[in-house]
C-alpha positions in Angstrom: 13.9 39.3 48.7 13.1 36.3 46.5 9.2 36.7 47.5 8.8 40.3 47.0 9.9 39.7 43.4 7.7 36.7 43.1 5.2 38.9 44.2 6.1 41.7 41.9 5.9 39.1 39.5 2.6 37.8 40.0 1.4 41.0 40.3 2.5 42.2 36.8 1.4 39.0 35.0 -2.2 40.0 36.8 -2.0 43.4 35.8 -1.0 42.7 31.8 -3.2 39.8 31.3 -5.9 42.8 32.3 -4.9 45.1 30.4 -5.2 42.6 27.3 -8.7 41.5 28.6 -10.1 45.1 28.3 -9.3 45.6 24.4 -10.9 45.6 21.3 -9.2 43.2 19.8 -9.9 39.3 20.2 -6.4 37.9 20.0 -5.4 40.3 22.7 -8.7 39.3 24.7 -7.7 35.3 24.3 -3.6 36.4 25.0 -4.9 38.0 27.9 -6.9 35.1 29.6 -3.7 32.9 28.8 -1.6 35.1 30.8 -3.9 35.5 33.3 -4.1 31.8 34.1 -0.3 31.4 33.7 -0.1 34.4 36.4 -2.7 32.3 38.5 -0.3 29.1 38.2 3.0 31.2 39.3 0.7 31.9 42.1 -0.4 28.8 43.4 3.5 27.5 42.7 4.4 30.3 45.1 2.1 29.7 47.5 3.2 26.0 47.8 6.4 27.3 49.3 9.1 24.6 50.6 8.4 22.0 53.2 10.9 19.9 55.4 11.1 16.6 53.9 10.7 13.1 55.7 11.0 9.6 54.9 7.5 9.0 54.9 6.6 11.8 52.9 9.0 11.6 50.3 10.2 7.5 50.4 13.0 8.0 48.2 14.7 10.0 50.7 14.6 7.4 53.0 18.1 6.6 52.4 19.7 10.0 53.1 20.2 9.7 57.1 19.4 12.0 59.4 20.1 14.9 56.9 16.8 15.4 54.8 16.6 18.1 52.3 13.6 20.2 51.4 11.0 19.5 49.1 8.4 21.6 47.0 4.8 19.5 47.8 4.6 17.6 44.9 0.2 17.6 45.1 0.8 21.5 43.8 3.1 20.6 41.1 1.1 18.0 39.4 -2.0 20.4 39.8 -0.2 23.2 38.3 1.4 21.2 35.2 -2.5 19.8 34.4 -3.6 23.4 34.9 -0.8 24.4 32.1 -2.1 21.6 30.1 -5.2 22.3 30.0 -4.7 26.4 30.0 -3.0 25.6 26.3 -5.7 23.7 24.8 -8.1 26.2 25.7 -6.0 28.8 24.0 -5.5 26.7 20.8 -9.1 26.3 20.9 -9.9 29.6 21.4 -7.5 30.9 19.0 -9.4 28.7 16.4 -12.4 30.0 17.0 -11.0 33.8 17.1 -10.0 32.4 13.3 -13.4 31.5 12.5 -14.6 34.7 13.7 -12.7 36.1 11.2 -13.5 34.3 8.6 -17.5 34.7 9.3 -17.3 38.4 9.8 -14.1 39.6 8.3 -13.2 41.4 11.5 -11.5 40.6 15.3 -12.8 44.3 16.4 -15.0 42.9 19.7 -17.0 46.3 19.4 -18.3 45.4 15.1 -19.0 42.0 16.3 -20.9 43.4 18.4 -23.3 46.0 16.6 -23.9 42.9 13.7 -27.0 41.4 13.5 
């Protein structure tokens, strides 16, 4: 159950961040870019899935006996959080430079700055 709504999810976050790609407007364009990266990095967190822990994978569990719990693989989490990292920069960037768009041209309309010379 938990996976088909993870998938549902996924799913929707792919199918908004489109929806924002394909419209005139450039805040929407860069709001749907950030969304579809987010939607990618629910993805790969899902995909990651649960693994049975051991003491040599995980040393700190060393001391739990013969009862190991189990653990998300930690290689996708710190992938994920520099991915997030990195995802908001890009958007603060291109937000600025949405801003100076707007001040050059006095307009966020992809389809004007299109037809300017």
């Amino acid at each position: 159950m938990t996976a088909v709504i993870l998938a549902a999810v996924v799913g929707a976050l792919f199918a908004l961040g489109t929806f924002l790609l394909l419209r005139r407007d450039l805040i929407r364009v860069v709001w749907g870019l950030a969304i579809i990266s987010q939607a990618a990095n629910v993805y790969l967190l899902a995909m990651g899935g649960l693994a049975e822990g051991t003491a040599d994978s995980v040393p700190i569990l060393a001391g739990h006996g013969d009862h190991v719990p189990q653990t998300a693989d930690p290689l996708v989490q710190a992938l994920v959080l520099t991915a997030i990292v990195i995802g908001f920069g890009m958007t603060a960037f291109a937000l600025v430079l949405s801003y100076r768009v707007y001040e050059e041209h006095d307009t966020l309309d992809v389809s004007d700055l299109g037809d300017r010379e």
